[in-house]
N, C-alpha and C positions, 0 to 999 in steps of 0.2 A: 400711475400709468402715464407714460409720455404721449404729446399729441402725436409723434411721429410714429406711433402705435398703433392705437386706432383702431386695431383689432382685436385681438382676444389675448386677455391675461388670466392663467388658471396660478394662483398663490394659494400652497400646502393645501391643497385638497384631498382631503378624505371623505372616504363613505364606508358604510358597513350594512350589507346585505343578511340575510339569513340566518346574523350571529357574526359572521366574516368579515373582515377588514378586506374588502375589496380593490381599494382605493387607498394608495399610504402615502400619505402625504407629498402628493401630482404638482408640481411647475413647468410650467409651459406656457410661451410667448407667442402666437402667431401676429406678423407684421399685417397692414391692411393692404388687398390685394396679395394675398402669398396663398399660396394651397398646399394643405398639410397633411401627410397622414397620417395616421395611430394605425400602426404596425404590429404583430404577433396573434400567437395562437388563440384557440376560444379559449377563453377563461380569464387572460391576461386582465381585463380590466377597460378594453378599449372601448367598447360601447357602452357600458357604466358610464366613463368619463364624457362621452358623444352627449348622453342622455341628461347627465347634469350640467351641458352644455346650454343643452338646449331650455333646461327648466322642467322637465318628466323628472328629474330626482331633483333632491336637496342632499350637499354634502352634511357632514356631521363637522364639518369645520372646513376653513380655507377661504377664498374669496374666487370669485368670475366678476372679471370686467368684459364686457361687449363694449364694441365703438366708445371708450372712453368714460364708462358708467357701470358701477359697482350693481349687478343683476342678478347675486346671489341667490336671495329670498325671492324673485319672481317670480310668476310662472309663466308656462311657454306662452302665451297668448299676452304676454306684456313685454316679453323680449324681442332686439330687432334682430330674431335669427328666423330660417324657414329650414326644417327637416325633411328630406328625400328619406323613406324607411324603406328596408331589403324588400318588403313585398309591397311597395307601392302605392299599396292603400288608396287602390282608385273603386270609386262608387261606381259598380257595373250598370247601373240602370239609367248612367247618364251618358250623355255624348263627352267627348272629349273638352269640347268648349265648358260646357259645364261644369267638368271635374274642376276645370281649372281654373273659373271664376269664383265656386266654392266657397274659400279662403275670404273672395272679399264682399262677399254677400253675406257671410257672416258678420264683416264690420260696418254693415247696414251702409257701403258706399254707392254712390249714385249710378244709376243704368250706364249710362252715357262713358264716363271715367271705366266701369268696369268692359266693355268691351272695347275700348280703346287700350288698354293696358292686357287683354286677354288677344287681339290680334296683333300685338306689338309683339309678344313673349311666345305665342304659335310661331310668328312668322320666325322670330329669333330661332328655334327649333325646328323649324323646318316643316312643321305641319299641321297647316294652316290649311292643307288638302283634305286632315281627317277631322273637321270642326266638328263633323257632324256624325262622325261614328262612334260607336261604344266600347270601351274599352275590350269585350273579346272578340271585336272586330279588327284588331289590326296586332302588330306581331309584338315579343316581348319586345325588343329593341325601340318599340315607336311607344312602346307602356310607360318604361323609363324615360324616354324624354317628356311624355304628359306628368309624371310625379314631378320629373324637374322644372316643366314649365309653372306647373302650381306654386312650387317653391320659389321660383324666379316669379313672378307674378307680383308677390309682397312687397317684392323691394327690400329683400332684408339686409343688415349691415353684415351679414355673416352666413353663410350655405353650409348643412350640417349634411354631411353621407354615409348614410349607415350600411355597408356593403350593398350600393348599390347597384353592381355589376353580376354579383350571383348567379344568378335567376337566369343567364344567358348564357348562352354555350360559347367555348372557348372562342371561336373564330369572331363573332358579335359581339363579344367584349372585348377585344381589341378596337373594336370599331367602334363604339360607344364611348368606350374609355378616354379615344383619341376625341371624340365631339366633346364630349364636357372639357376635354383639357382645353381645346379650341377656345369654349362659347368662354369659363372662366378666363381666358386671358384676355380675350375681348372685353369682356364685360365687367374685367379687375375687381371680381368680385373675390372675400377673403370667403375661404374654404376649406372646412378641417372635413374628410374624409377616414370614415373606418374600414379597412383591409384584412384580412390575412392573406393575400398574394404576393408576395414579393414582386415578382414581375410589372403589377398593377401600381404597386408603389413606387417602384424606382421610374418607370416610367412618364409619370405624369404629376409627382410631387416636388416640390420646390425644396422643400424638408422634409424628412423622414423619423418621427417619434417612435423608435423602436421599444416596445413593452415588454414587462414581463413582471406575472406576479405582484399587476398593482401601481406600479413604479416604471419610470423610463431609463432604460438601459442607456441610449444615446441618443442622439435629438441634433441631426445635421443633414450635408447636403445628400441626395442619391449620391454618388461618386464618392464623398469623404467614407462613408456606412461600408463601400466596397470595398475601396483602397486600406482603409483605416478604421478599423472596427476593432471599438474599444473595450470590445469585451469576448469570451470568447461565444456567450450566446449568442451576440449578432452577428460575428462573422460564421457561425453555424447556420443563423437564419438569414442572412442573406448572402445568398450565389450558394455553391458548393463549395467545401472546404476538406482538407486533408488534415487528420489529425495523427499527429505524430509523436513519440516521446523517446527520449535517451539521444538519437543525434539525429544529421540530415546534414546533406550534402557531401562534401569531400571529407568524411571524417569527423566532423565540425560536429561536437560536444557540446551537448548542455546542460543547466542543474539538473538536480533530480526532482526539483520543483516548477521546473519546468517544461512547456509544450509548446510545438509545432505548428501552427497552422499554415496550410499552402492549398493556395489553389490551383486547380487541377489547370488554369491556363498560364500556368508559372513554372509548367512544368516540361521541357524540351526532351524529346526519345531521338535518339541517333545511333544509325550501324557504325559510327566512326565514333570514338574517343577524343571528347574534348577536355580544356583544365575546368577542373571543378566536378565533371562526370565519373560516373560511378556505373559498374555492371548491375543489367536490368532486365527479367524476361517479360515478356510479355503474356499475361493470365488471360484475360478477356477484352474481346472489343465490341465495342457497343454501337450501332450507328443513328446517329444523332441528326441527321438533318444536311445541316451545312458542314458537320464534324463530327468526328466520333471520338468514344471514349472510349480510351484506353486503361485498362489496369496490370500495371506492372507491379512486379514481385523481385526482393531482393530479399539478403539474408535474413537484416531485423525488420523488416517494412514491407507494406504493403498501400500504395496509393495510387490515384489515376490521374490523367492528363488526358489535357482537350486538346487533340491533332486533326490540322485539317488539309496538312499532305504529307506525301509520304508516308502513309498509314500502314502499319503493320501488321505481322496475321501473329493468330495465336502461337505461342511458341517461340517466334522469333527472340532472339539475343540482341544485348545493344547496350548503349549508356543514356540512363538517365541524368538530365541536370536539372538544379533546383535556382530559379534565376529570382525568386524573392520568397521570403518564408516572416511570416508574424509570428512573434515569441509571446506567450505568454506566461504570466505567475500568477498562483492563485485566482486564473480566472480572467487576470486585467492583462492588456496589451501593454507591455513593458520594452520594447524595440522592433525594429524590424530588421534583417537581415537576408 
């Protein structure tokens, strides 16, 4: 591992659970200071690999370097990582302050060092108001930042997130989501976070470890995953996608081992015939917010588009145009047209 590294190197990592190869042979690089997520559904593998991250498992083969140090065989309490878990894991019978000195009264440190370092990592989080309440004294949003203050507290060379954001209802984790992105950029602390939200991950990850079955599908930036997804399970699991087979657009033929992917904002409806457009009715409209969606209907197809004027009713006639479509074979993105 290079010093310009520094952060976490996972080389062929396997595990096997229950009889199961959970885990098939994992590579993965996070830079120091980068925040990362492990991406996909439950099952995939993503907090397995969080978990041997952190030192709760041992693989069955592969290597973990942390900050430059082969930390395989460890265990978590010899590692420089700290673990945020989906439910928090805060000792109800204590005050906040408490919870979150914890950690280093376990390593027998001094009075003095622990609440210097316990009002450092409050005030960083903002509550340093609730020192002295207990955790079902204040709301899930302020729970989450005491797990993370615990975590940030250690000093660790690495912040592990096991779907931290759950536990909160949709409005409050956009808000929470945005403060850890904040506090991590501030505090260039490296960060591998576990998801299954799309949204969650495009938003606040630097890179995006898309999973599946074990294994990383693609491993790049939010925007590359979007634009350019290299396979057709990530462009299914991230955004919405139009699947298509036999042709698209003006005529425009493809193998028989071949398919379509197009997303639904690549996709223009007009009362007026332009070059390249094709006749389209219109099946359903859906209203979205800032945009609706539409589903149009032609002879051999059927897909939708995100319109945010000039929206049209059920029924109506018109031309569809298709302004970028991803090919793929066998699975893999093979061009774009």
């Amino acid at each position: 591992m290079s010093n310009e590294i520094e952060g976490l190197e996972l080389i062929g990592l396997s595990k096997v659970l229950g009889g199961r190869l959970i885990i098939d042979n994992l590579n993965l690089t996070v830079k120091k200071g980068e925040m990362v997520s492990l991406l996909g559904p439950s099952g995939c593998g993503k907090t397995t690999t969080l978990r041997m991250i952190a030192g709760f498992l041992i693989p069955e083969s592969g290597t973990i370097n942390l900050a430059g140090k082969d930390v395989t065989k460890l265990g978590p309490e010899k590692r420089p990582s700290a673990m945020v878990f989906q439910n928090y894991a805060l000792w109800p019978h204590m005050t906040v302050f408490k919870n979150v000195a914890y950690p280093l009264k376990i390593r027998k440190m001094g009075k003095a060092e622990i609440e210097k370092r316990v009002h450092d990592v409050l005030t960083v989080v903002n509550l340093m108001h609730h020192k002295d309440s207990r955790p079902g004294q204040i709301s899930g949003g302020e729970q989450q930042r005491v797990a993370l203050a615990r975590a940030l507290v250690q000093e660790p060379d690495i912040l592990l997130l096991d779907e931290p954001l759950s536990n909160l209802d949709a409005k409050l984790r956009v808000k929470v989501r945005e403060d850890i992105r904040a506090l991590q950029r501030r505090l260039q602390i490296t960060t591998v976070i576990v998801t299954h939200d799309q949204d969650e991950a495009l938003s606040i990850s630097d890179r995006i470890a898309v999973m599946n079955d074990g294994r990383i599908e693609q491993f790049s930036t939010p925007q590359e995953l979007y634009d350019q997804p290299a396979t057709e399970y990530v462009a299914n699991f991230i955004g919405s996608l139009n699947r298509i087979e036999g042709s698209f657009g003006d005529g425009q033929v493809i193998a028989g081992n071949e398919v379509v992917g197009i997303r639904p904002e690549d996709v223009t409806f007009s009362k007026t015939q332009a070059p390249g457009s094709y006749p389209a009715t219109v099946d359903l409209v859906v209203p979205r917010g800032h945009f609706y969606e539409i589903y149009l209907k032609r002879a051999d197809a059927s897909f939708r588009a995100f319109i945010s004027v000039d929206v049209p009713k059920v029924g109506d006639t018109g031309f569809a145009k298709i302004n970028k479509a991803l090919i793929y074979k066998d699975g893999k993105l093979v061009r774009t047209a």
